[in-house]
N, C-alpha and C positions, 0 to 999 in steps of 0.2 A: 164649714167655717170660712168666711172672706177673710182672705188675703191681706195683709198692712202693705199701704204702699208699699214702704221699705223693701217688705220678700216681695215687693211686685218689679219694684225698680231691681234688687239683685238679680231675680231672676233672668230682668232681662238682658241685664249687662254679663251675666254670665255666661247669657245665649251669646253674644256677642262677643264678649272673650275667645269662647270656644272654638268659635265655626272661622274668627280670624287668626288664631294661634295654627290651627288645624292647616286654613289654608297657606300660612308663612311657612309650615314645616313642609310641607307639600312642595311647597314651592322653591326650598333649601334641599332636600335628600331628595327628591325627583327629578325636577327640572334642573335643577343648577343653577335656578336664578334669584338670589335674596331678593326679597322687595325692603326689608328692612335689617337695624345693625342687631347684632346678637345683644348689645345692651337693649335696646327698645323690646327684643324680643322678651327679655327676661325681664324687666320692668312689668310688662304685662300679665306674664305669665306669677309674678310677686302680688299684682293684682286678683289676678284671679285666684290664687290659692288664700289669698285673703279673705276673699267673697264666700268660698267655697266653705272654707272654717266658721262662716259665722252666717251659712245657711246649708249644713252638711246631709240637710234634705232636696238640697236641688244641683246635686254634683251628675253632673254627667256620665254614662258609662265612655263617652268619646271623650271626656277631657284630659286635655293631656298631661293634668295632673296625676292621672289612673297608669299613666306609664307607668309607674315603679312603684304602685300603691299595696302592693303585695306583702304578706308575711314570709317569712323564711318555709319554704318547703321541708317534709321531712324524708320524701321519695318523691319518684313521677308515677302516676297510675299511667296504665297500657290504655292506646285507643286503636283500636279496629279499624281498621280505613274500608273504608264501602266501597271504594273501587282500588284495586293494588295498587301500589305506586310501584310499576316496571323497574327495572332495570335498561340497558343499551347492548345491543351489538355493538363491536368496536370494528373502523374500520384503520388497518394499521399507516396507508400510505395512499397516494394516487390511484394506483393501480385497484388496491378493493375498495377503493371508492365508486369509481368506474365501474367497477363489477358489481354495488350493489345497486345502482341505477342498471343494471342489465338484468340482476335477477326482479326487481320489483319488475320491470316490463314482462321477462318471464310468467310470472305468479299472473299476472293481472292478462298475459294472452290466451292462458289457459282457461280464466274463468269467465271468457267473454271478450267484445272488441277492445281492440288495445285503441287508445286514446293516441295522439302527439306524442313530442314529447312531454316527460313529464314536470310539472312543477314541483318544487322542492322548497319551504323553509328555510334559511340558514340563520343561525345564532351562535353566541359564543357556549365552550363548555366550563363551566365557571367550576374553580376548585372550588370550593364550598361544603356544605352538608346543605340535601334537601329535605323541606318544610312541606308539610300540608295546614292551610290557613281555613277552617270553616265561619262561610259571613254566613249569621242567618238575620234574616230583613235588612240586610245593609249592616249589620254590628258584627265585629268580630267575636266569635264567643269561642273560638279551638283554635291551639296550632300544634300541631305534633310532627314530630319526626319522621323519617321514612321507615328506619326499624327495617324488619325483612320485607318489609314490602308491603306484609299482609299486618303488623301488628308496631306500632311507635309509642315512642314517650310523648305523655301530655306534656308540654316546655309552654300552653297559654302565658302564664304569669311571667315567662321570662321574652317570651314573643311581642308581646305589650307593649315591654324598654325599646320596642326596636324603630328607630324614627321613621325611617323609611316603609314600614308597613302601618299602613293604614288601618284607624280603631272605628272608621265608620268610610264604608264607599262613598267614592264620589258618584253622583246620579243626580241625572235632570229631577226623577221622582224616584222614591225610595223604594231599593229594593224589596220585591215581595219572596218568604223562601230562604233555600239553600243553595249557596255557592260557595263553590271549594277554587281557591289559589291555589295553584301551588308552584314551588320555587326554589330557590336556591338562598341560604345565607350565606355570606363572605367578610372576609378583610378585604379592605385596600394595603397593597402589596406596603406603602410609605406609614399608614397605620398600626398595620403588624409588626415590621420592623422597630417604630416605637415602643410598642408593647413588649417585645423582647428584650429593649434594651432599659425600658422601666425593671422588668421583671430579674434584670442580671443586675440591676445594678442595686435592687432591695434583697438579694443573695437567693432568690426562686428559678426554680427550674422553670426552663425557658418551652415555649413550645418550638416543637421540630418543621411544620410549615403552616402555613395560614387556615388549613382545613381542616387542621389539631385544635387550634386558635379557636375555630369558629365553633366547632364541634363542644370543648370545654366551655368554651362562654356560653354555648345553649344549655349547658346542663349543670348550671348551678341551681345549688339549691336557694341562695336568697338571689331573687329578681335584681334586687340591691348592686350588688355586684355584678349583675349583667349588663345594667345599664350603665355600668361604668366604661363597656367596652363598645367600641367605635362600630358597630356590625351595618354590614349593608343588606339590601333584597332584591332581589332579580327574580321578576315571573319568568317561569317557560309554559304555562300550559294552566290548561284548567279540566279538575275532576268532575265530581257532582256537580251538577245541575237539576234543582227542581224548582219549578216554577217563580224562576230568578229573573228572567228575561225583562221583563216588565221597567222601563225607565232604563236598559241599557242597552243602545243602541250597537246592532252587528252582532252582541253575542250568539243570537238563536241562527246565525250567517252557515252559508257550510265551511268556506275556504277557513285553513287555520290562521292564517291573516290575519281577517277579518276580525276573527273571535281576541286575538293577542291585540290587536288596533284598541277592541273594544274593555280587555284589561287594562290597558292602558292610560283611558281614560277615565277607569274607575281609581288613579291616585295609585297604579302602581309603576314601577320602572322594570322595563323590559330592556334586552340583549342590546345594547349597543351598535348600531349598521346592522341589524333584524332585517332579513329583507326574503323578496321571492327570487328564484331562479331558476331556467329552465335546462332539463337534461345534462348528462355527463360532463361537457367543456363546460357548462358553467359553474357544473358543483367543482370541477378540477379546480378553476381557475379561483372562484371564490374561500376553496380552501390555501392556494398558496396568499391571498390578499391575508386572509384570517394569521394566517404564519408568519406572515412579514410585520403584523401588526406588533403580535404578541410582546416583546418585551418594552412597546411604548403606550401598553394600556397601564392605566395603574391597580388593576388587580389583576389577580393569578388565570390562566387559564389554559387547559393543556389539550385544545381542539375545537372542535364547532360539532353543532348536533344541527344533524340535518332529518326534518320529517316530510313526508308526501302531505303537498297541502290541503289538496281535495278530501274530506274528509268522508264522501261517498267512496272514494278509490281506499283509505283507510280501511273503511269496515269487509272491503272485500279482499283486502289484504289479510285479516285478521293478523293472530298472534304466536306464536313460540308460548313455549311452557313459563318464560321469564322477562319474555322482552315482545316487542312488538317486531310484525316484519316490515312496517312503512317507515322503520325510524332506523337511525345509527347514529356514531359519535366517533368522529373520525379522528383521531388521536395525532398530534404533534410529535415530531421526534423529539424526544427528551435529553434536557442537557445532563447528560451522564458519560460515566467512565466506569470501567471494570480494573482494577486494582486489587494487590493484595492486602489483609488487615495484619501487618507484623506485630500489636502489642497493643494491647490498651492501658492506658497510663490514670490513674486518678488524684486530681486535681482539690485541692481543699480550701475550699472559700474563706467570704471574711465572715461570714456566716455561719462557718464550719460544715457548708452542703459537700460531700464527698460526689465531685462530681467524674464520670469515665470518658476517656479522652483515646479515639480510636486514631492510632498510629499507624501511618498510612504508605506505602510505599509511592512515593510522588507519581502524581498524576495530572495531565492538564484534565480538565472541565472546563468545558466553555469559553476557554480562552483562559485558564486564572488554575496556577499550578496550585494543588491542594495536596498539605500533607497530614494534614492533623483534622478531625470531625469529630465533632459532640455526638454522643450515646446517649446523653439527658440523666437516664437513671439506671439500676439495676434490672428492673423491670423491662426496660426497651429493650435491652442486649437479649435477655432469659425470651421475649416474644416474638425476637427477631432468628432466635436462635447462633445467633454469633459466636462462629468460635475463633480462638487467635491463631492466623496463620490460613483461615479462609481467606477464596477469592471471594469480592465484592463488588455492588454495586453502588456508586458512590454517586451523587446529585448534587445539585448547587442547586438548592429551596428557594425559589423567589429570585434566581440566579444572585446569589449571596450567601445563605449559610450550606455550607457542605454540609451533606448530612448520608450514613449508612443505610440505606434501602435496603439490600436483604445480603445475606452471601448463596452463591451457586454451589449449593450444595454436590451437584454433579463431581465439580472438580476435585472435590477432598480427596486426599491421598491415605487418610491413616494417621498420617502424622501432627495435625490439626489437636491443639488441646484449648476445655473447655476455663472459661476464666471466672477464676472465684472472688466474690465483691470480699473484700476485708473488711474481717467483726472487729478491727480498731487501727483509730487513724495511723497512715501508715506517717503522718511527719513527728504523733508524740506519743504512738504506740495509744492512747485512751481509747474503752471500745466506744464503738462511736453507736447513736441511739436514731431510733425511727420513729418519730409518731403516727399514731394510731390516723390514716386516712389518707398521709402523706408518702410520697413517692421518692422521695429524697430519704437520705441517712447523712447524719451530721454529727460534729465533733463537737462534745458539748464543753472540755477544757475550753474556759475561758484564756488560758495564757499559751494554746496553743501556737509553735512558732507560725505554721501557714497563717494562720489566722491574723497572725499579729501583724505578719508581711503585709497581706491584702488589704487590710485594714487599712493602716500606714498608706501605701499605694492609691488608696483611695481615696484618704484623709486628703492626701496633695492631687488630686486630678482635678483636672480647668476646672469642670465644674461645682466642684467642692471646695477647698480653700485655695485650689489655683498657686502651688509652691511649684515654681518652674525651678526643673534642674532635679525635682524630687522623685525621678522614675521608678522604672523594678531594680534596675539595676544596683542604684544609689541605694533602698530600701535597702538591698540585699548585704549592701559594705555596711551598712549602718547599724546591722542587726549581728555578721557575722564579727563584727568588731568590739561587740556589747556596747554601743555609743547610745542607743536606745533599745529601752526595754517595753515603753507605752508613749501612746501620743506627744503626753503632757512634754516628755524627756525631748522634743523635736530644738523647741525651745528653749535650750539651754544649753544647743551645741555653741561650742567656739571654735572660730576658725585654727585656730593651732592644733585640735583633736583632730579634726577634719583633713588639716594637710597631710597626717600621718597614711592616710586610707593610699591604696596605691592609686597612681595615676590621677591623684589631685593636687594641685597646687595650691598656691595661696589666693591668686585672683579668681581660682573655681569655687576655693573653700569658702572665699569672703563672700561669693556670691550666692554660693547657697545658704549661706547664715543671711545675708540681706533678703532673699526671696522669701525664709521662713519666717523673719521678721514681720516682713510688709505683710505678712500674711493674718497679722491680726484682727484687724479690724473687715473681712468681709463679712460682707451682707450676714442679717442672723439663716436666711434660705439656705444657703449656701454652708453655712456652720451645721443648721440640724441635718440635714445632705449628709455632710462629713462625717459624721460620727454614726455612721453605718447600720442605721435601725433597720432591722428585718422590713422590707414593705413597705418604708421610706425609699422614693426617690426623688428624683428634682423635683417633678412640678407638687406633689406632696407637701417637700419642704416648703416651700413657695405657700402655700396654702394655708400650713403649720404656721409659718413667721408671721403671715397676713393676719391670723387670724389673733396669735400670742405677741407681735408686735418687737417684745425684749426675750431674753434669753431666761429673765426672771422669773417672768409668768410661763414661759413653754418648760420649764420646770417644775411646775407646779400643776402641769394637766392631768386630768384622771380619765378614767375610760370613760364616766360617763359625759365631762364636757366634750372629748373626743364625739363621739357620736351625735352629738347634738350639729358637728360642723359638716354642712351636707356634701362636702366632697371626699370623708373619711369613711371607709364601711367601717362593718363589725371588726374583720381582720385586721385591718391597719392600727385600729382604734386599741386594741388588747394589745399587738406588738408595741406600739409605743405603750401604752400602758406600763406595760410589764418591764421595758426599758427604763423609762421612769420611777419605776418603783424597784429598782434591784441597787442596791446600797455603792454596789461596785461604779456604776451608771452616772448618780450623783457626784461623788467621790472623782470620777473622771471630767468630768464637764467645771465643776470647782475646783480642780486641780488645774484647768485649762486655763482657766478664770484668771487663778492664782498668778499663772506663769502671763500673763498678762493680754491672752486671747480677751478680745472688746466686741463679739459680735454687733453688726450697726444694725441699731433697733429701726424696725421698717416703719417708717411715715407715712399715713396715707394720704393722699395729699387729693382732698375733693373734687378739685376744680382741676385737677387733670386727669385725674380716674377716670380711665372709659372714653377720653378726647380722641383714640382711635378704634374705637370700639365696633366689630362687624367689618372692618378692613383687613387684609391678608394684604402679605409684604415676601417679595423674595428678594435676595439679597448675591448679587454676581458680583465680584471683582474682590482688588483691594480698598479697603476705604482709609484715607491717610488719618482723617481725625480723629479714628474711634476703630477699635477691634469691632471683628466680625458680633464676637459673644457682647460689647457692649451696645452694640444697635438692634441685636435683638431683645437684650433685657429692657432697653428704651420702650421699643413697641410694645415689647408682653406689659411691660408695666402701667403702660396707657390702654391697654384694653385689646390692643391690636393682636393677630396672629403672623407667626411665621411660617411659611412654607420653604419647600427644597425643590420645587417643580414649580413650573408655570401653565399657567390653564384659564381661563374665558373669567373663572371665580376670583384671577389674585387682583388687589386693587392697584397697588404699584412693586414694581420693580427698581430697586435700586442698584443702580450703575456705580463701581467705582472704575479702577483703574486696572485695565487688561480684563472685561468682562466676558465671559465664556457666551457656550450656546445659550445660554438662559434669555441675553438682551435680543438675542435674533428672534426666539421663539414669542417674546415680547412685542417686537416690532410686529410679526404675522399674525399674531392674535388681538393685536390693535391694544396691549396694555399698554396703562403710563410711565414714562420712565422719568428717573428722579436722577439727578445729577445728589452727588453730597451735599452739598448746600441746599438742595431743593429738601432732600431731606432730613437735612438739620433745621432745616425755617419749618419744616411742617411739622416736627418736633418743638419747636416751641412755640 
């Protein structure tokens, strides 16, 4: 049957969609170099999922609509890997670094003439989980995990969301066959920390380091929710090869080089400063560079993996029962400390998550005394084997969150006892419940006091209704005083109640009845924020308000307009859901109302929407005209990003008064710097 124009002209603009959205992404998660604004990006990509809808026979298996085209998984089936995916030798220090560039010369004099020195690979060792990626003809069609080595989880559907791996090689001519990536998934160290503090602040257990992070976000079961999460990809290497060669130049090469030069130009991102190096002093020396780097990369990495590059000297090296003898992974001193665990304490959300809070006999780490570390759940301590009154080894993750790494069992004395999670909350005695899949246990009293604290606490933080003056502290006099018993009751203190509290006067009272005041009318963002929905956090609300506009309609959402809005999963969508439809819920938010909370209905205002849109902004100094948080809601509200680093990608830097390292690193990287005023005119 011939074609209508119409499917002739889609098709082609669909072609053409494709192969430039493909190459813009490529050109954002690889290179680091936008050629266009993230609104242009997404204007087009609006086009093409248009096209696609209304010719859902000429959709691409590459298009990058097919990222997240998936249905909810109900398992992962097992996939066999055709060639093992090894394990490493570790080398611990200088010294058996040295020594394994002596034994490779060894092995290799025994089986024949010893070459020069040898050449060696160097790459970073990326905390991450590794991936195996199968292209066959150029399309990706597997990605699984490493599993033991010999057996991984199919994660395709969740592989797909990932921007940074490619859903069609790049190639002069398309490849012919089987070719296997493989590689590493990751955070970035300033992403992850994101995620955690979305995750603390919707009352979820938080992940423990970036390779927990990465490892969970591969194995969800809806795709949906994967592509929610920021993940990056690094090649180290390539498995299978059958007759792939064809159109990609250097792969069928011997040096490993050659072959990682030639992934690389098939659209994937390799190790950062990747490079060759010859013999001992330079693998020494390129390992202390690799160490001096490490805490100003911005993802995780705990050493450099170094292989013999001649891959003729490989095969005569052959292998160990689990690891290769041409390769090692030579391991960084880790920022740790051995301490003892005196007591774990459990902590109860505004959520009512019961979370274990290990009590620490102070310790420096890293320069930064640590007394207190999260356990996350029941389950970490029971796998960790923790008992109280073990010695320990304590970490700073991403040198930032302490966290328990294991106890030395060696040292126990006998008198070490094991610690039992409590079957009910210990601030209102109610036993407290676990859902079925979930790793948290929670207090389900709604009037519980912790609850009500944190709640409170959170109700007034910057970035929720922003009541300065309304700490733990205050919380804590306002509740042991009965001055409030729920939110609504904030608003209705008087200064005369307040001056009774100890240690407040009448100018502190007056001033925190004025802060709680002024506190009516923020943003509605900021208001759905405040009121503590499970799985709600800032940029959520943000989302929520954009989308509900007044506080009238966001009371009125169901799960199913929820899911229709494409930045909500399933889980968020039911938690507000369920939030909304509990009588108490309502009852509080009109009660809020009542007491004279005005949430300011969001405007969207057309002709500025998006006027910074595809620009990153970092922000050094003080700025006199405007809080830090009001120059960033300017930009996020215009379309723009903020950043906390500077790098080659931000578009400007603004300078105020007493700017730190950030304008220097600005100046060396040739960003533009903005005076206040400069960037108050480019705001308007």
């Amino acid at each position: 049957m011939t074609k209508s124009k119409q499917e002739r002209d889609g098709a082609t603009r669909i072609g053409e969609l494709v192969d430039e959205l493909n190459e813009h992404c490529y050109r954002y998660y690889v290179l680091s170099q936008p050629a266009i604004s993230d609104a242009e990006y997404d204007a087009r990509f609006r086009e093409l999922q248009l096209l696609e809808a209304q010719h859902p026979g000429l959709v691409r298996p590459d298009s990058p609509t097919q990222r997240v085209g998936a249905k909810p998984l109900e398992g992962f089936a097992t996939v066999q890997h055709r060639m093992p995916m090894l394990s490493l030798d570790n080398a611990m220090n200088e010294e058996e670094l040295a020594e394994f560039d002596q034994q490779v010369r060894r092995l290799l004099a025994k089986d024949g003439a010893l070459p020069g020195e040898i050449e060696y690979t160097v790459e970073f060792k990326f905390d991450g989980v590794a991936i195996s990626l199968i292209y066959q003809d150029g399309m990706l069609a597997q990605g699984a995990t490493r599993g033991d080595g010999t057996t991984g989880e199919d994660v395709t559907a969740n592989v797909r969301t990932i921007k940074a791996i490619p859903l069609k090689l790049r190639a002069a001519s398309p490849p012919q066959g089987v070719l296997e990536v493989r590689g590493e998934v990751l955070f970035r160290k300033r992403e992850f920390e994101a995620l955690n503090e979305e995750r603390q602040s919707r009352g979820e257990e938080t992940f423990a380091n970036p390779r927990n992070a990465a490892s969970g976000s591969l194995r969800q079961l809806d795709p949906q929710e994967t592509a929610k999460r920021p993940l990056w990809f690094f090649s180290y290497g390539v498995g299978v090869v059958e007759s792939a060669t064809k159109g990609i130049s250097g792969l069928g090469r011997r040096p490993l080089d050659q072959a990682m030069r030639a992934v690389e130009s098939l659209g994937f991102s390799i190790s950062p400063g990747y490079r060759v190096v010859k013999g001992a002093a330079q693998l020494v020396e390129a390992y202390r560079e690799a160490e001096a780097q490490r805490d100003s990369l911005p993802f995780e990495v705990d050493g450099i993996v170094i292989k013999v590059n001649d891959v003729d000297l490989q095969e005569r090296l052959g292998f160990r029962q689990r690891s290769p003898r041409w390769a090692i992974a030579a391991k960084f001193k880790p920022v740790e400390a051995v301490t003892s665990l005196e007591d774990i304490l459990i902590q109860v959300g505004r959520t009512g998550a019961l979370t274990p809070v290990a009590v620490l006999k102070p310790v420096r780490v890293g320069g930064v005394m640590v007394s207190r570390a999260t356990l996350h759940n029941q389950d970490e301590i029971e796998r960790k084997g923790l008992l109280i009154g073990d010695t320990v080894v304590v970490r700073r993750q991403g040198d930032v969150i302490p966290a328990v790494v294991a106890a030395i069992t060696a040292s126990r004395s006998g008198r070490e006892r094991r610690f039992v999670f409590p079957s009910k909350c210990p601030e209102c005695s109610t036993p407290v419940q676990r859902e079925e899949g979930e790793a948290v246990a929670r207090c389900p009293n709604g009037h519980c006091p912790a609850k009500l604290h944190n709640r409170l606490v959170h109700f007034a933080a910057r970035d929720a209704m922003d009541i300065e003056g309304l700490g733990d502290k205050m919380v804590g006099l306002l509740l042991e005083h009965s001055l409030v018993k729920d939110l609504p009751d904030l608003y209705s203190l008087k200064v005369e109640a307040l001056q009774e509290l100890p240690r407040m006067g009448e100018l502190s009272s007056r001033n925190l009845v004025e802060s709680i005041q002024g506190s009516k009318e923020r943003p509605l963002d900021r208001f759905v924020f405040a009121l503590g929905i499970r799985h709600v956090g800032s940029k959520t609300g943000q989302v929520l308000a954009r989308h509900c506009q007044t506080v009238e309609r966001f009371l009125q959402l169901s799960e199913e307009e929820l899911l229709l809005i494409p930045e909500i999963g399933p889980e968020t969508a039911r938690s507000v859901a369920e939030f909304l439809g509990e009588s108490y819920s309502q009852s509080l938010v009109q009660s809020l109302l009542a007491h004279g909370v005005a949430p300011a209905p969001v405007i969207v205002d057309a002709s500025r929407d998006g006027a910074l849109a595809g620009q990153s902004f970092v922000l050094t100094g003080t700025l006199s005209g405007m809080s830090r948080k009001e120059a960033e809601e300017m930009i996020l509200d215009r379309g723009g990003k903020v950043s906390s680093s500077v790098s080659k990608k931000t578009s400007y830097v603004v300078a105020g008064e007493s700017p730190g390292s950030k304008l220097d690193a600005a100046k060396k990287l040739g960003v533009p710097v903005l005076s206040e005023d400069e960037f108050s005119a480019l705001l308007r």
